[in-house]
N, C-alpha and C positions, 0 to 999 in steps of 0.2 A: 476573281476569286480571292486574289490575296488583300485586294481592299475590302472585300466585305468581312476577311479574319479581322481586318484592323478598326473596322466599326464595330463589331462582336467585342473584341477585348476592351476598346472604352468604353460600351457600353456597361462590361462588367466590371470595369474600376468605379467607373459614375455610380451603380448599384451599389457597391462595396461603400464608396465614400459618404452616400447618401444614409447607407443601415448605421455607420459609423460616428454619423449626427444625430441619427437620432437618437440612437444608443445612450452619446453621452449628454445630450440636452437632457434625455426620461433619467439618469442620473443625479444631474446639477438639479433637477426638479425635485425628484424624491430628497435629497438631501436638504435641499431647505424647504422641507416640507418638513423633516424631520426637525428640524432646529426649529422652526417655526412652532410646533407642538410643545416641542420640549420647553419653550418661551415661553407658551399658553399655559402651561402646569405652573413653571411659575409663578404668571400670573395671580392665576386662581389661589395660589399657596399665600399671596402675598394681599391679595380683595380682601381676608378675612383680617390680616395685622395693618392694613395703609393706615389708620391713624395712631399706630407704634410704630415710627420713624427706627428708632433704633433697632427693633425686631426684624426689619423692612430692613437696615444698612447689613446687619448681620446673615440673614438669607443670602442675598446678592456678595459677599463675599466670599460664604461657606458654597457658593455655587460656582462663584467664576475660578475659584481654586483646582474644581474639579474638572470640568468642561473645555477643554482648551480649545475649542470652536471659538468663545466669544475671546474679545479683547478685552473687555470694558461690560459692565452694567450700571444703569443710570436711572434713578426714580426723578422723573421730570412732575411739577404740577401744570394744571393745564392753560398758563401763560408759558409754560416750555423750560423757563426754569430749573436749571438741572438742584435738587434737593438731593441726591444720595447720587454718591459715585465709587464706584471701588478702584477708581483709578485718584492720582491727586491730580489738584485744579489750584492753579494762583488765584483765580478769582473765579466772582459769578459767571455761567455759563446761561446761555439762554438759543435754546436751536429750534423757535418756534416761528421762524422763517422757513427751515427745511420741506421741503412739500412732502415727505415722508411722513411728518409731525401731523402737518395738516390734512392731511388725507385719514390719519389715524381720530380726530378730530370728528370728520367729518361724518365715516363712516362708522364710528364707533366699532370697529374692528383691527385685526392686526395689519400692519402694511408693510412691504418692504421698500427699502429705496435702492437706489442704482447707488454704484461706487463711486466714491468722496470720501475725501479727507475729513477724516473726525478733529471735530473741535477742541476737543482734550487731549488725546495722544500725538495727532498729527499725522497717522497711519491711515493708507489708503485700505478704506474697510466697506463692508455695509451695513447697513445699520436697522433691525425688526424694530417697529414701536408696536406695543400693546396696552391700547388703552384699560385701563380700572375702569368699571361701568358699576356705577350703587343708584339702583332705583330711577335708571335711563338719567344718570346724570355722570359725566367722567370726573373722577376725585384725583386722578393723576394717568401718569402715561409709564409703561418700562419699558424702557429702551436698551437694546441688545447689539454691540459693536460684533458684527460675523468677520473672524478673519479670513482674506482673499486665499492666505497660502494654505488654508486648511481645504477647501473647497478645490485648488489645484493640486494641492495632495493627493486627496482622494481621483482627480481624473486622473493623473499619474498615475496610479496603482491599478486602473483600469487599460493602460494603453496595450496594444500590442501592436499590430503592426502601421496604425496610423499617425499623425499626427494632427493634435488637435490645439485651437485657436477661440479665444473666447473674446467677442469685443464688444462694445456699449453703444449706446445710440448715434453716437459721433464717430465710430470707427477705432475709436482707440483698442488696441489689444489689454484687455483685463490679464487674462492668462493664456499660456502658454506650454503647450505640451509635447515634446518629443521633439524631433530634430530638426530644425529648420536651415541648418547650413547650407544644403542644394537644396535649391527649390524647381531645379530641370526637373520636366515630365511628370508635374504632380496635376491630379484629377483631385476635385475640392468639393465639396457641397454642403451646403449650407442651410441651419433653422431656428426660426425665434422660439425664446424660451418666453413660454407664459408667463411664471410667478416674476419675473422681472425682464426692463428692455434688452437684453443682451441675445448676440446670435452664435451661437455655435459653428464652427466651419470644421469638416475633418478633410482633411489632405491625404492620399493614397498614391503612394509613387510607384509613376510605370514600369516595363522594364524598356531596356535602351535599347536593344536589340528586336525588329518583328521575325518572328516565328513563323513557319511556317507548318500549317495544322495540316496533318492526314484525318482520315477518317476516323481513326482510335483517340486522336487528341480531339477531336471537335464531340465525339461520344462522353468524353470526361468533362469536355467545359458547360455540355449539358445536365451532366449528372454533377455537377461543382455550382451550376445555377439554382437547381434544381432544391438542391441541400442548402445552400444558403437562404432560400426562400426559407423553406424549413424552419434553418436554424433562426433566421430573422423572426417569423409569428413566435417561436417557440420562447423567444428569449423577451420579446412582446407580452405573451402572454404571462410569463413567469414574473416580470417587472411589475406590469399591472396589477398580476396578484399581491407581490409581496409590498406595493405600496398600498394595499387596500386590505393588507393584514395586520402593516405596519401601523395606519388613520386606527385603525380599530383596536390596537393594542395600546395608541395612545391616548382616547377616549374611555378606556378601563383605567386607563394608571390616573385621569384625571379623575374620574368617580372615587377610585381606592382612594387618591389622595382626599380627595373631600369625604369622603366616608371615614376615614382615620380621623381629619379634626372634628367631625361630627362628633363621635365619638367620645372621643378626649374631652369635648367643653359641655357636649347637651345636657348632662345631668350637673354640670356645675355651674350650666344656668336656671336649673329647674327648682335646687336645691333654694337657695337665695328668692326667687319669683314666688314658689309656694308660700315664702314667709310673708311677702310681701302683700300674697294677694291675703291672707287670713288678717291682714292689719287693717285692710285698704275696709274689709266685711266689718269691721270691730268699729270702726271709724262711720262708714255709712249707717251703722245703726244707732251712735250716739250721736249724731248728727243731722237731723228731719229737713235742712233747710232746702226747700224745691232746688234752687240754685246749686245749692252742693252736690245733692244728692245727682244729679246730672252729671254733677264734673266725672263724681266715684260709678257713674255706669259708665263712662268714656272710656276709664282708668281700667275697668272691672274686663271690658272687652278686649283692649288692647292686651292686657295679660292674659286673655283665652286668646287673644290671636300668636301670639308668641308662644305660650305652652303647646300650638296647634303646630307651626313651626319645628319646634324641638322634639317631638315626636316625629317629624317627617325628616328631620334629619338623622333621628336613630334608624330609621329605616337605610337610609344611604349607607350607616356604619356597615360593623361586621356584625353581621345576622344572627339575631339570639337563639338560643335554643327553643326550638319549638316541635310541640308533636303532632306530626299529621296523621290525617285520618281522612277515611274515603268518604266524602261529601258530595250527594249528588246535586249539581251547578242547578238546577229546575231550581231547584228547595232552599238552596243559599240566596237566590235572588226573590226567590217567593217570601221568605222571611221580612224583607228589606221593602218589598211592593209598599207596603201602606206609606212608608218613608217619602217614596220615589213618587208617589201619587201627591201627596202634600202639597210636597215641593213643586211641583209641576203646576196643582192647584193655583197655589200662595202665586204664581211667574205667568197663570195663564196659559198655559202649555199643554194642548193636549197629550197625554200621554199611554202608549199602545206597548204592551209587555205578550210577543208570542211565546210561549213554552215550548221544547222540543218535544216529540210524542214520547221516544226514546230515551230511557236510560242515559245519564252524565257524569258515571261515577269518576270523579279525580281525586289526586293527592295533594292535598293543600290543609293549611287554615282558615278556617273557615270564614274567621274577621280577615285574615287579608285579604282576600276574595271581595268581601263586602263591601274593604277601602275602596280597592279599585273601579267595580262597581260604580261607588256613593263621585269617589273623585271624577270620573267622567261623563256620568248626569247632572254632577255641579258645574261643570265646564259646559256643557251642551246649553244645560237650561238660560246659565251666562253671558250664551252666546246669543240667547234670543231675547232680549229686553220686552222687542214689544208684541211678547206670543208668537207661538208657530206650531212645530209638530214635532216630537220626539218617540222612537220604536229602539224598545230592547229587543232582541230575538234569540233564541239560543239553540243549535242543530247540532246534526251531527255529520260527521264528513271524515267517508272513513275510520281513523282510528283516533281521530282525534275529534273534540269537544271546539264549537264554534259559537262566540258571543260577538254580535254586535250592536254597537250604542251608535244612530243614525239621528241628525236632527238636520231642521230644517232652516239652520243661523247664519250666523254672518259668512261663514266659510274663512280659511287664509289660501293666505299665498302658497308658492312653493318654495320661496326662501325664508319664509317664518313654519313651514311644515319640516324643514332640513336641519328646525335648530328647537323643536319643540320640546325634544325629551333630553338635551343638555340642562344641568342642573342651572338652575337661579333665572333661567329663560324667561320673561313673562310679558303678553303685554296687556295685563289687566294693574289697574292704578295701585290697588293694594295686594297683590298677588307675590307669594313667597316664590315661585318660578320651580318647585319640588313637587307637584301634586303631579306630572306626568311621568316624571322621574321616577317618581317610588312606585306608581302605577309598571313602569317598566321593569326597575328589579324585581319585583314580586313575581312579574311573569318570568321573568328573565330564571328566579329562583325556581321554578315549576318547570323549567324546562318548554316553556311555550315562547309565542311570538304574538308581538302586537304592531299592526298597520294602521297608519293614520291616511287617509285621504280627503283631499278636501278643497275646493274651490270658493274665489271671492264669490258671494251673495248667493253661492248654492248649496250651504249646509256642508256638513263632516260628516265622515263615517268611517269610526275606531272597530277595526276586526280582532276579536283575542284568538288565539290558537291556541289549546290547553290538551297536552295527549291524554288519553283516558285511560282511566285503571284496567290494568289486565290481568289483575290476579284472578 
């Protein structure tokens, strides 16, 4: 009897030490997920000024002043080249040896490395690279020194009654938490953290003395298991939410952020292009030479491509005043048909528009409506070069209004479906990366939802969810 109390109680320190890992691994996780986002805002702040080095030096200071996560930030070019550093440097630095670099490189994505000694301060840190990506080609890297004692801070502030050990692919202890002095009678368990090589161990110390359980103590160690389970999913589920509230919160601040310089530059590119293009007309008419006249439609397009541009970026801004009105969805795409027939003609594409029987009355405008629409029959029809088959449809479901745009194209993946409605996304050669974007604020603004699904070589199928008018 009294051995099987004494397999009862290890078994509930080994549960205890095991919730205690994983606790603080979905911790060390979430937090450099967070720093990791907060890197990508960065970025993104910094894609639009990379060839204003100085603009570029001044961000990267005005941030590491504030942030006391990083040690160091660093605009490397893509020979690795450190070119901006807010730390100083005797000489040229160059860490395009680091597999951190190169991975960043490789995947044209953000990467993290394992802990090493930084080439500039000499402090054991780690180091985010986030590559600059213009037009699928990398224009430079920013690189982000994470310090260790901030990361052990924060498990610090989480301990209670464990202690916890953090170590890297070779066994070394990174960090260190709570009291290691005795290490008699300690139950350990141990897990890898995904976003980097390192394993978590949490340590729970026995008591020194066995006990011996009546009936009332073995009722409590069931109802103390029982609760911990509890408390374990509960604290489970709560973690997974707030990191999947936290991804979403920094996915708005990256939109806001691009929506604000949207904002600020599009009409003081529009200003300047307008005059330009009324020069470019003045010029092509005093000028008949076939030859010329070629160059100035090149010219003529490319400034309708960029006005088309800057308009989709006012959309990203902060949304202008506009008046809605109860437009039934039938009637706004019925308008637009002879458009969507054309196009389809012009691409060879048969194309099939059902109406719902039912009334569609919504709140919107009625050209926004039409963008979205028009932007993803240009994407559908794009997808199918050499003919196929494309079907609008529009129902009703419930209390809400249902449009789908179905073709019959290349299809994607589901790691180019995960990154489709991120701004500047694109993988078409001349594609501004904004035509699903804006398609999504605009529903996002209505208060609707839009799904994308879609498989290689078996066509896409965009569903809008728009609530209906209930007045």
């Amino acid at each position: 009897m009294a051995q099987n109390q004494v397999l009862d109680k290890k078994d509930i320190n080994k549960d205890k030490a095991q919730w205690y890992a994983n606790f603080h691994a979905l911790n060390i996780e979430n937090f450099l997920g967070e720093t990791v986002g907060s890197l990508e805002m960065l970025a993104t702040s910094i894609k639009i000024q990379h060839n204003e080095l100085e603009e570029v030096k001044k961000i990267l200071i005005e941030t590491h002043g504030k942030d006391p996560r990083f040690s160091g930030f660093y605009w490397a070019n893509p020979n690795g080249d450190l070119i901006i550093s807010t730390n100083p440097t005797d000489s040229v630095v160059n860490v395009s040896d680091r597999p951190y670099f190169q991975q960043a490189l490789k995947t044209k994505t953000t990467s993290i490395s394992d802990a090493h000694f930084g080439r500039v301060t000499g402090r054991y840190i780690v180091t985010i690279a986030s590559p600059i990506v213009i037009k699928g080609e990398i224009t430079g890297v920013l690189l982000a020194s994470l310090r260790l004692d901030e990361i052990e801070k924060n498990v610090k502030n989480l301990l209670k009654e464990e202690n916890i050990m953090v170590t890297n692919q070779s066994g070394e202890p990174l960090i260190k938490a709570g009291n290691f002095a005795n290490s008699d009678n300690l139950f350990k368990s141990s897990i890898q953290i995904t976003e980097v090589p390192w394993t978590v161990t949490a340590f729970i110390r026995s008591e020194d003395k066995l006990i011996f359980h009546n009936s009332l103590i073995q009722d409590v160690i069931i109802l103390l298991t029982i609760t911990n389970i509890l408390y374990i999913l509960m604290n489970y589920v709560l973690l997974r939410r707030r990191l999947k509230k936290e991804k979403k919160q920094t996915e708005l601040q990256k939109l806001e952020l691009i929506g604000n310089l949207a904002a600020s530059t599009a009409h003081e590119i529009r200003n300047p292009l307008t005059g330009i293009k009324g020069l470019i007309k003045l010029l092509s008419e005093e000028n008949q030479d076939p030859k010329t006249q070629y160059y100035f439609e090149v010219i003529q397009k490319e400034i309708d491509r960029i006005n088309t541009i800057v308009s989709e970026l006012l959309v990203l801004g902060k949304p202008s005043i506009h008046t809605l009105k109860i437009c039934n969805v039938n009637d706004i795409i019925a308008e637009i048909e002879p458009i969507l027939h054309s196009e389809a003609n012009y691409m060879n594409v048969q194309l099939s528009i059902q109406y719902s029987p039912y009334e569609l009355p919504i709140s919107c405008v009625n050209d926004h409506l039409k963008q979205v629409i028009l932007n993803l029959t240009k994407n559908s029809l794009q997808a199918m070069p050499n003919g196929g088959k494309l079907s609008i449809t529009t129902d009703k479901r419930a209390e809400n209004c249902i449009i789908q745009v179905v073709d019959s194209g290349d299809g994607m993946s589901k790691e180019i479906i995960n990154q489709v409605f991120n701004p500047f996304f694109t993988m078409k050669k001349d594609g501004s990366g904004l035509g699903l974007t804006v398609c999504k604020r605009i529903i996002d603004t209505y208060g609707g939802n839009i799904t994308l699904t879609s498989k290689p070589n078996e066509g896409t199928q965009v569903e809008i969810t728009l609530p209906l008018y209930q007045g």
